[in-house]
VOGU-3710 file (C-alpha; in Angstrom, 3 decimals, decimal comma):
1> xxxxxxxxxx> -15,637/-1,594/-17,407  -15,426/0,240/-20,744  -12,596/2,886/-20,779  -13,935/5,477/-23,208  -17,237/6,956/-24,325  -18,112/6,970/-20,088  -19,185/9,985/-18,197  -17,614/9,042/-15,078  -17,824/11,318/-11,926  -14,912/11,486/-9,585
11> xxxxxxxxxx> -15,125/12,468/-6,528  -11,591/14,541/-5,194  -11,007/14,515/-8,397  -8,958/17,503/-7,748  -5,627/16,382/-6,819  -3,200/12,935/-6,055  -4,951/9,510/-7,052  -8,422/11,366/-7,874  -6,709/13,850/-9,901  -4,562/11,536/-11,941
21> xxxxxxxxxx> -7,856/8,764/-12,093  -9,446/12,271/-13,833  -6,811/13,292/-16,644  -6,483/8,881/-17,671  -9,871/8,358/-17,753  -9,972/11,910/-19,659  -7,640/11,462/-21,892  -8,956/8,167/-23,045  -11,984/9,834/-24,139  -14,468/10,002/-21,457
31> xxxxxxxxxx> -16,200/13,154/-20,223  -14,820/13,328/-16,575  -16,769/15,585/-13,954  -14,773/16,286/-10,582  -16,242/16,527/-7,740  -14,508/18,290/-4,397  -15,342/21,296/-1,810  -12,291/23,514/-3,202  -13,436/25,634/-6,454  -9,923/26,910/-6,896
41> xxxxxxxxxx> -8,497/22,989/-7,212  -11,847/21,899/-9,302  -10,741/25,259/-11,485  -7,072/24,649/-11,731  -7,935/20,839/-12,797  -10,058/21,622/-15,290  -8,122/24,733/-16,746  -5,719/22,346/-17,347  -7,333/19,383/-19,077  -9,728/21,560/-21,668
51> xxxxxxxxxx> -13,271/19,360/-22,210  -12,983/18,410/-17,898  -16,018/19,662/-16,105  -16,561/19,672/-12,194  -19,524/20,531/-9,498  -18,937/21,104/-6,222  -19,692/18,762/-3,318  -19,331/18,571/-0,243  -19,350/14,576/0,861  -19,769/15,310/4,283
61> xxxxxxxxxx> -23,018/16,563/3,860  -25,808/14,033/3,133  -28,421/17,329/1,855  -25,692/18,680/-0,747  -25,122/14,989/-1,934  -28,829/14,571/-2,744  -28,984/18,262/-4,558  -25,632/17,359/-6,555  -26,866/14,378/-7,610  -30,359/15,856/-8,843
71> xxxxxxxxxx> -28,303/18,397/-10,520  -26,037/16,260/-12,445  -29,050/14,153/-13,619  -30,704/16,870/-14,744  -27,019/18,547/-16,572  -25,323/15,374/-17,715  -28,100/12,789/-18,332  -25,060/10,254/-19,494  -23,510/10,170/-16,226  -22,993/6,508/-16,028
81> xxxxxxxxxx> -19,825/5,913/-13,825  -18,595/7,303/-10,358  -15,481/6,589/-8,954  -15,670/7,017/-5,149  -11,913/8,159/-4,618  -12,949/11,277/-1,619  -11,043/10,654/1,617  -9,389/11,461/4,263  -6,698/9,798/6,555  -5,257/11,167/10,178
91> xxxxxxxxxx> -3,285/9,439/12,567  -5,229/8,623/16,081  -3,352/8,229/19,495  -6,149/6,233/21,131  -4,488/6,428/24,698  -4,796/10,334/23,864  -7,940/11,279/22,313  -9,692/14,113/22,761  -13,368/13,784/23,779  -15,328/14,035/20,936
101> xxxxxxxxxx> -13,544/11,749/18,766  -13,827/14,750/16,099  -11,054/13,293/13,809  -12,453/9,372/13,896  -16,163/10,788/13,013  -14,590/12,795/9,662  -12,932/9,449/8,896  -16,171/7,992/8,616  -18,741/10,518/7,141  -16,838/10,909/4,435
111> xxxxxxxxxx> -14,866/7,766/4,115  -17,739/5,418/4,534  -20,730/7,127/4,637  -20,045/9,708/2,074  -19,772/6,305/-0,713  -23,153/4,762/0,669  -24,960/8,086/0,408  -23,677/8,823/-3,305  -23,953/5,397/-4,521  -27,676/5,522/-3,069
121> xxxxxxxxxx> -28,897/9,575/-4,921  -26,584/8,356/-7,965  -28,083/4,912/-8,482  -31,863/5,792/-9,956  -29,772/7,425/-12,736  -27,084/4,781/-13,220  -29,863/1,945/-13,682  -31,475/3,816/-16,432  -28,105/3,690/-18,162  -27,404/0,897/-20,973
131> xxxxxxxxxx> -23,792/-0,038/-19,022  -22,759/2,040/-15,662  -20,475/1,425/-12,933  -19,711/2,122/-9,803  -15,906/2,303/-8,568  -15,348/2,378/-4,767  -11,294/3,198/-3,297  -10,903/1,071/-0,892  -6,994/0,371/0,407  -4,269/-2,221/1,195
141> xxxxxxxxxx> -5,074/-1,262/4,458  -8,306/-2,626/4,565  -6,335/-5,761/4,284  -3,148/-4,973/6,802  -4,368/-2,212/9,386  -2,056/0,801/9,844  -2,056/0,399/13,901  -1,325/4,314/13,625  -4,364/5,162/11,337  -6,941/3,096/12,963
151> xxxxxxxxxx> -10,060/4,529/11,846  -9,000/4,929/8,401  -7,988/1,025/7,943  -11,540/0,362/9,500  -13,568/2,773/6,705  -11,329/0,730/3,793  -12,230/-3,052/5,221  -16,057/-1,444/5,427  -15,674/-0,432/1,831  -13,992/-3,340/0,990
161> xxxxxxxxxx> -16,997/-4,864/2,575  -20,010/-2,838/0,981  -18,363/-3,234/-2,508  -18,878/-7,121/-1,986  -22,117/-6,661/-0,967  -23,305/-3,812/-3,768  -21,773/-6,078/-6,038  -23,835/-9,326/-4,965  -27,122/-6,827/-4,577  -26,401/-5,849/-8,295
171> xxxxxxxxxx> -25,313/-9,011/-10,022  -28,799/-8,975/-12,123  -28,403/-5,015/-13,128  -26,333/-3,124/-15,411  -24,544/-1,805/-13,125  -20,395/-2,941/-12,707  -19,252/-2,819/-9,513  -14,955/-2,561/-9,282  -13,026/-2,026/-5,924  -9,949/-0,329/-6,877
181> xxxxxxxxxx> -7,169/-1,465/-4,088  -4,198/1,240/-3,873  -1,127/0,383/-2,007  0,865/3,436/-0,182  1,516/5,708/-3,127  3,709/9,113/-3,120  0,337/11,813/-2,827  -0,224/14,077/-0,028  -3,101/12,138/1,559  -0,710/12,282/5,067
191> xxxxxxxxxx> 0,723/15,209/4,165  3,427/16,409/1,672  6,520/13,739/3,394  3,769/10,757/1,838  4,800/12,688/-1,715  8,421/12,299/-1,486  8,661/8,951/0,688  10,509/6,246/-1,229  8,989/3,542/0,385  5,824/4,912/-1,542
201> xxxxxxxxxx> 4,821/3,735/-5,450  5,602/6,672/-7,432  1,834/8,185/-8,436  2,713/7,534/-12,179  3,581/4,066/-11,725  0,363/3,551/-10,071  -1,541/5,293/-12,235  -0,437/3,307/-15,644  -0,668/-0,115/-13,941  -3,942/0,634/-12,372
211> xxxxxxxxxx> -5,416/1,762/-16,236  -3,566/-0,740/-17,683  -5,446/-3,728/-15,152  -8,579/-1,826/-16,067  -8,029/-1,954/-19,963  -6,911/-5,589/-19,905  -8,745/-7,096/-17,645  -12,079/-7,076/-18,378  -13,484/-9,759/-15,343  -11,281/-8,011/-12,640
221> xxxxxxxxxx> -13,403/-7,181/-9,852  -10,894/-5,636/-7,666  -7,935/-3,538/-9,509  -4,845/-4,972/-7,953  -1,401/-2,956/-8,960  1,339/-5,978/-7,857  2,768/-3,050/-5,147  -0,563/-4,299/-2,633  -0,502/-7,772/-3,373  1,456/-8,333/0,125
231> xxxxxxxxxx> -1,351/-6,749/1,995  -4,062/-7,723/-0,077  -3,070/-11,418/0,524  -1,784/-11,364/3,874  -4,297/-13,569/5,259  -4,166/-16,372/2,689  -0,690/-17,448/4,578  -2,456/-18,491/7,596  -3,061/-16,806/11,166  0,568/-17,235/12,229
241> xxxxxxxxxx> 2,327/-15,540/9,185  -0,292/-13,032/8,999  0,713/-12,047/12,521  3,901/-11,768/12,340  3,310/-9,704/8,701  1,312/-6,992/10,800  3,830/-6,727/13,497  6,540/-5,863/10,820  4,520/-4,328/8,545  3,854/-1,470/11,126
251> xxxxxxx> 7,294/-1,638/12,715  8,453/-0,440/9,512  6,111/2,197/8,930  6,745/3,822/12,354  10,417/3,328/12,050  12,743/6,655/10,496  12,939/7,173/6,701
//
């Protein structure tokens, strides 16, 4: 993927990974539109990164993704990138769930579907573009499930999944497709203790290595920071090892910090 001259669309664009994905990619020289539900966090991002512009969107909603995506072909006819950062992540008691399953059905409209249903209304526009791409978030937790954030883990392998798949479908196109793999980073996606755990990458750090991959190299089809190369590669060490790596792997996350 190029890194400047792009009009890239990010959806929550408006704060922690999304946010920071925004001002690089903005600062580098792109035109970067946000996309989110919350005017007052698509205002306060742009107010402070002049030359920013957003739209509001609301990814659960398959009718407003088809009207926002008519709207920004008809307002920014260069749109040639998204980056599908949007999500959401709750913890699930399984023994304890409430009928309805309200929390696991979010996960998934706008973890999952919410992707497939932009990547469909975006891509008429994106094929008419000389280069475009198309940049899902998937996790290291699509790799390594977080037994405590079941639904979640199962949205990021499906991602993980359909980026293999888009990719494949799209080989002969112009279209780039990049999976961008985050490890646990310090935002607020679990609320604001995520932000100040140290056993998270600091958002910074995450941010430069994750540009820096993107910058310098060119063939990567999945943006690996070194932090998720543990989870990423779990499986490689055979069914044994990658046992025993889940067990402790989630032993540790439950465990006081």
């Amino acid at each position: 993927m190029k890194t400047t001259g792009n009009t890239i669309l990010i959806t929550g664009g408006g704060s922690g990974i999304g946010r920071g994905l925004a001002e690089a990619f903005h600062k580098l020289g792109n035109h970067v539109i946000i996309a989110c539900r919350r005017k007052q966090v698509l205002d306060e991002t742009t107010a402070a990164n002049p030359g920013m512009s957003s739209v509001a969107l609301n990814i659960e909603d398959p009718t407003n993704i088809r009207e926002v995506a008519a709207r920004l072909a008809t307002d920014y006819p260069a749109l040639n990138a998204v980056i599908h950062n949007a999500g959401i992540m709750r913890p699930e008691k399984l023994l304890d769930q409430p009928q309805g399953l309200a929390d696991a059905e979010a996960i998934i409209t706008t973890n999952l579907l919410g992707p497939i249903r932009l990547t469909a209304a975006l891509l008429p526009q994106l094929q008419k573009q000389p280069h475009a791409a198309i940049l899902t978030v998937s996790s290291g937790l699509a790799f390594v499930p977080m037994a405590m954030t079941p639904t979640y883990c199962a949205t990021k392998a499906a991602i993980h999944s359909y980026s293999q798949a888009l990719r494949y479908q799209l080989k002969s196109t112009n279209i780039e497709v990049l999976e961008i793999v985050p490890p646990y980073v310090q935002t607020e996606l679990m609320g604001s203790q995520q932000a100040a755990d140290p056993r998270a990458m600091p958002l910074k750090d995450y941010l430069d290595e994750t540009i820096e991959i993107i910058k310098t190299q060119p063939n990567a089809t999945e943006i690996l920071v070194q932090r998720v190369h543990p989870l990423r590669f779990a499986e490689q060490n055979g069914p044994e090892k990658y046992t025993a790596f889940f067990h402790q792997f989630n032993d540790a996350m439950l465990a006081p910090h």
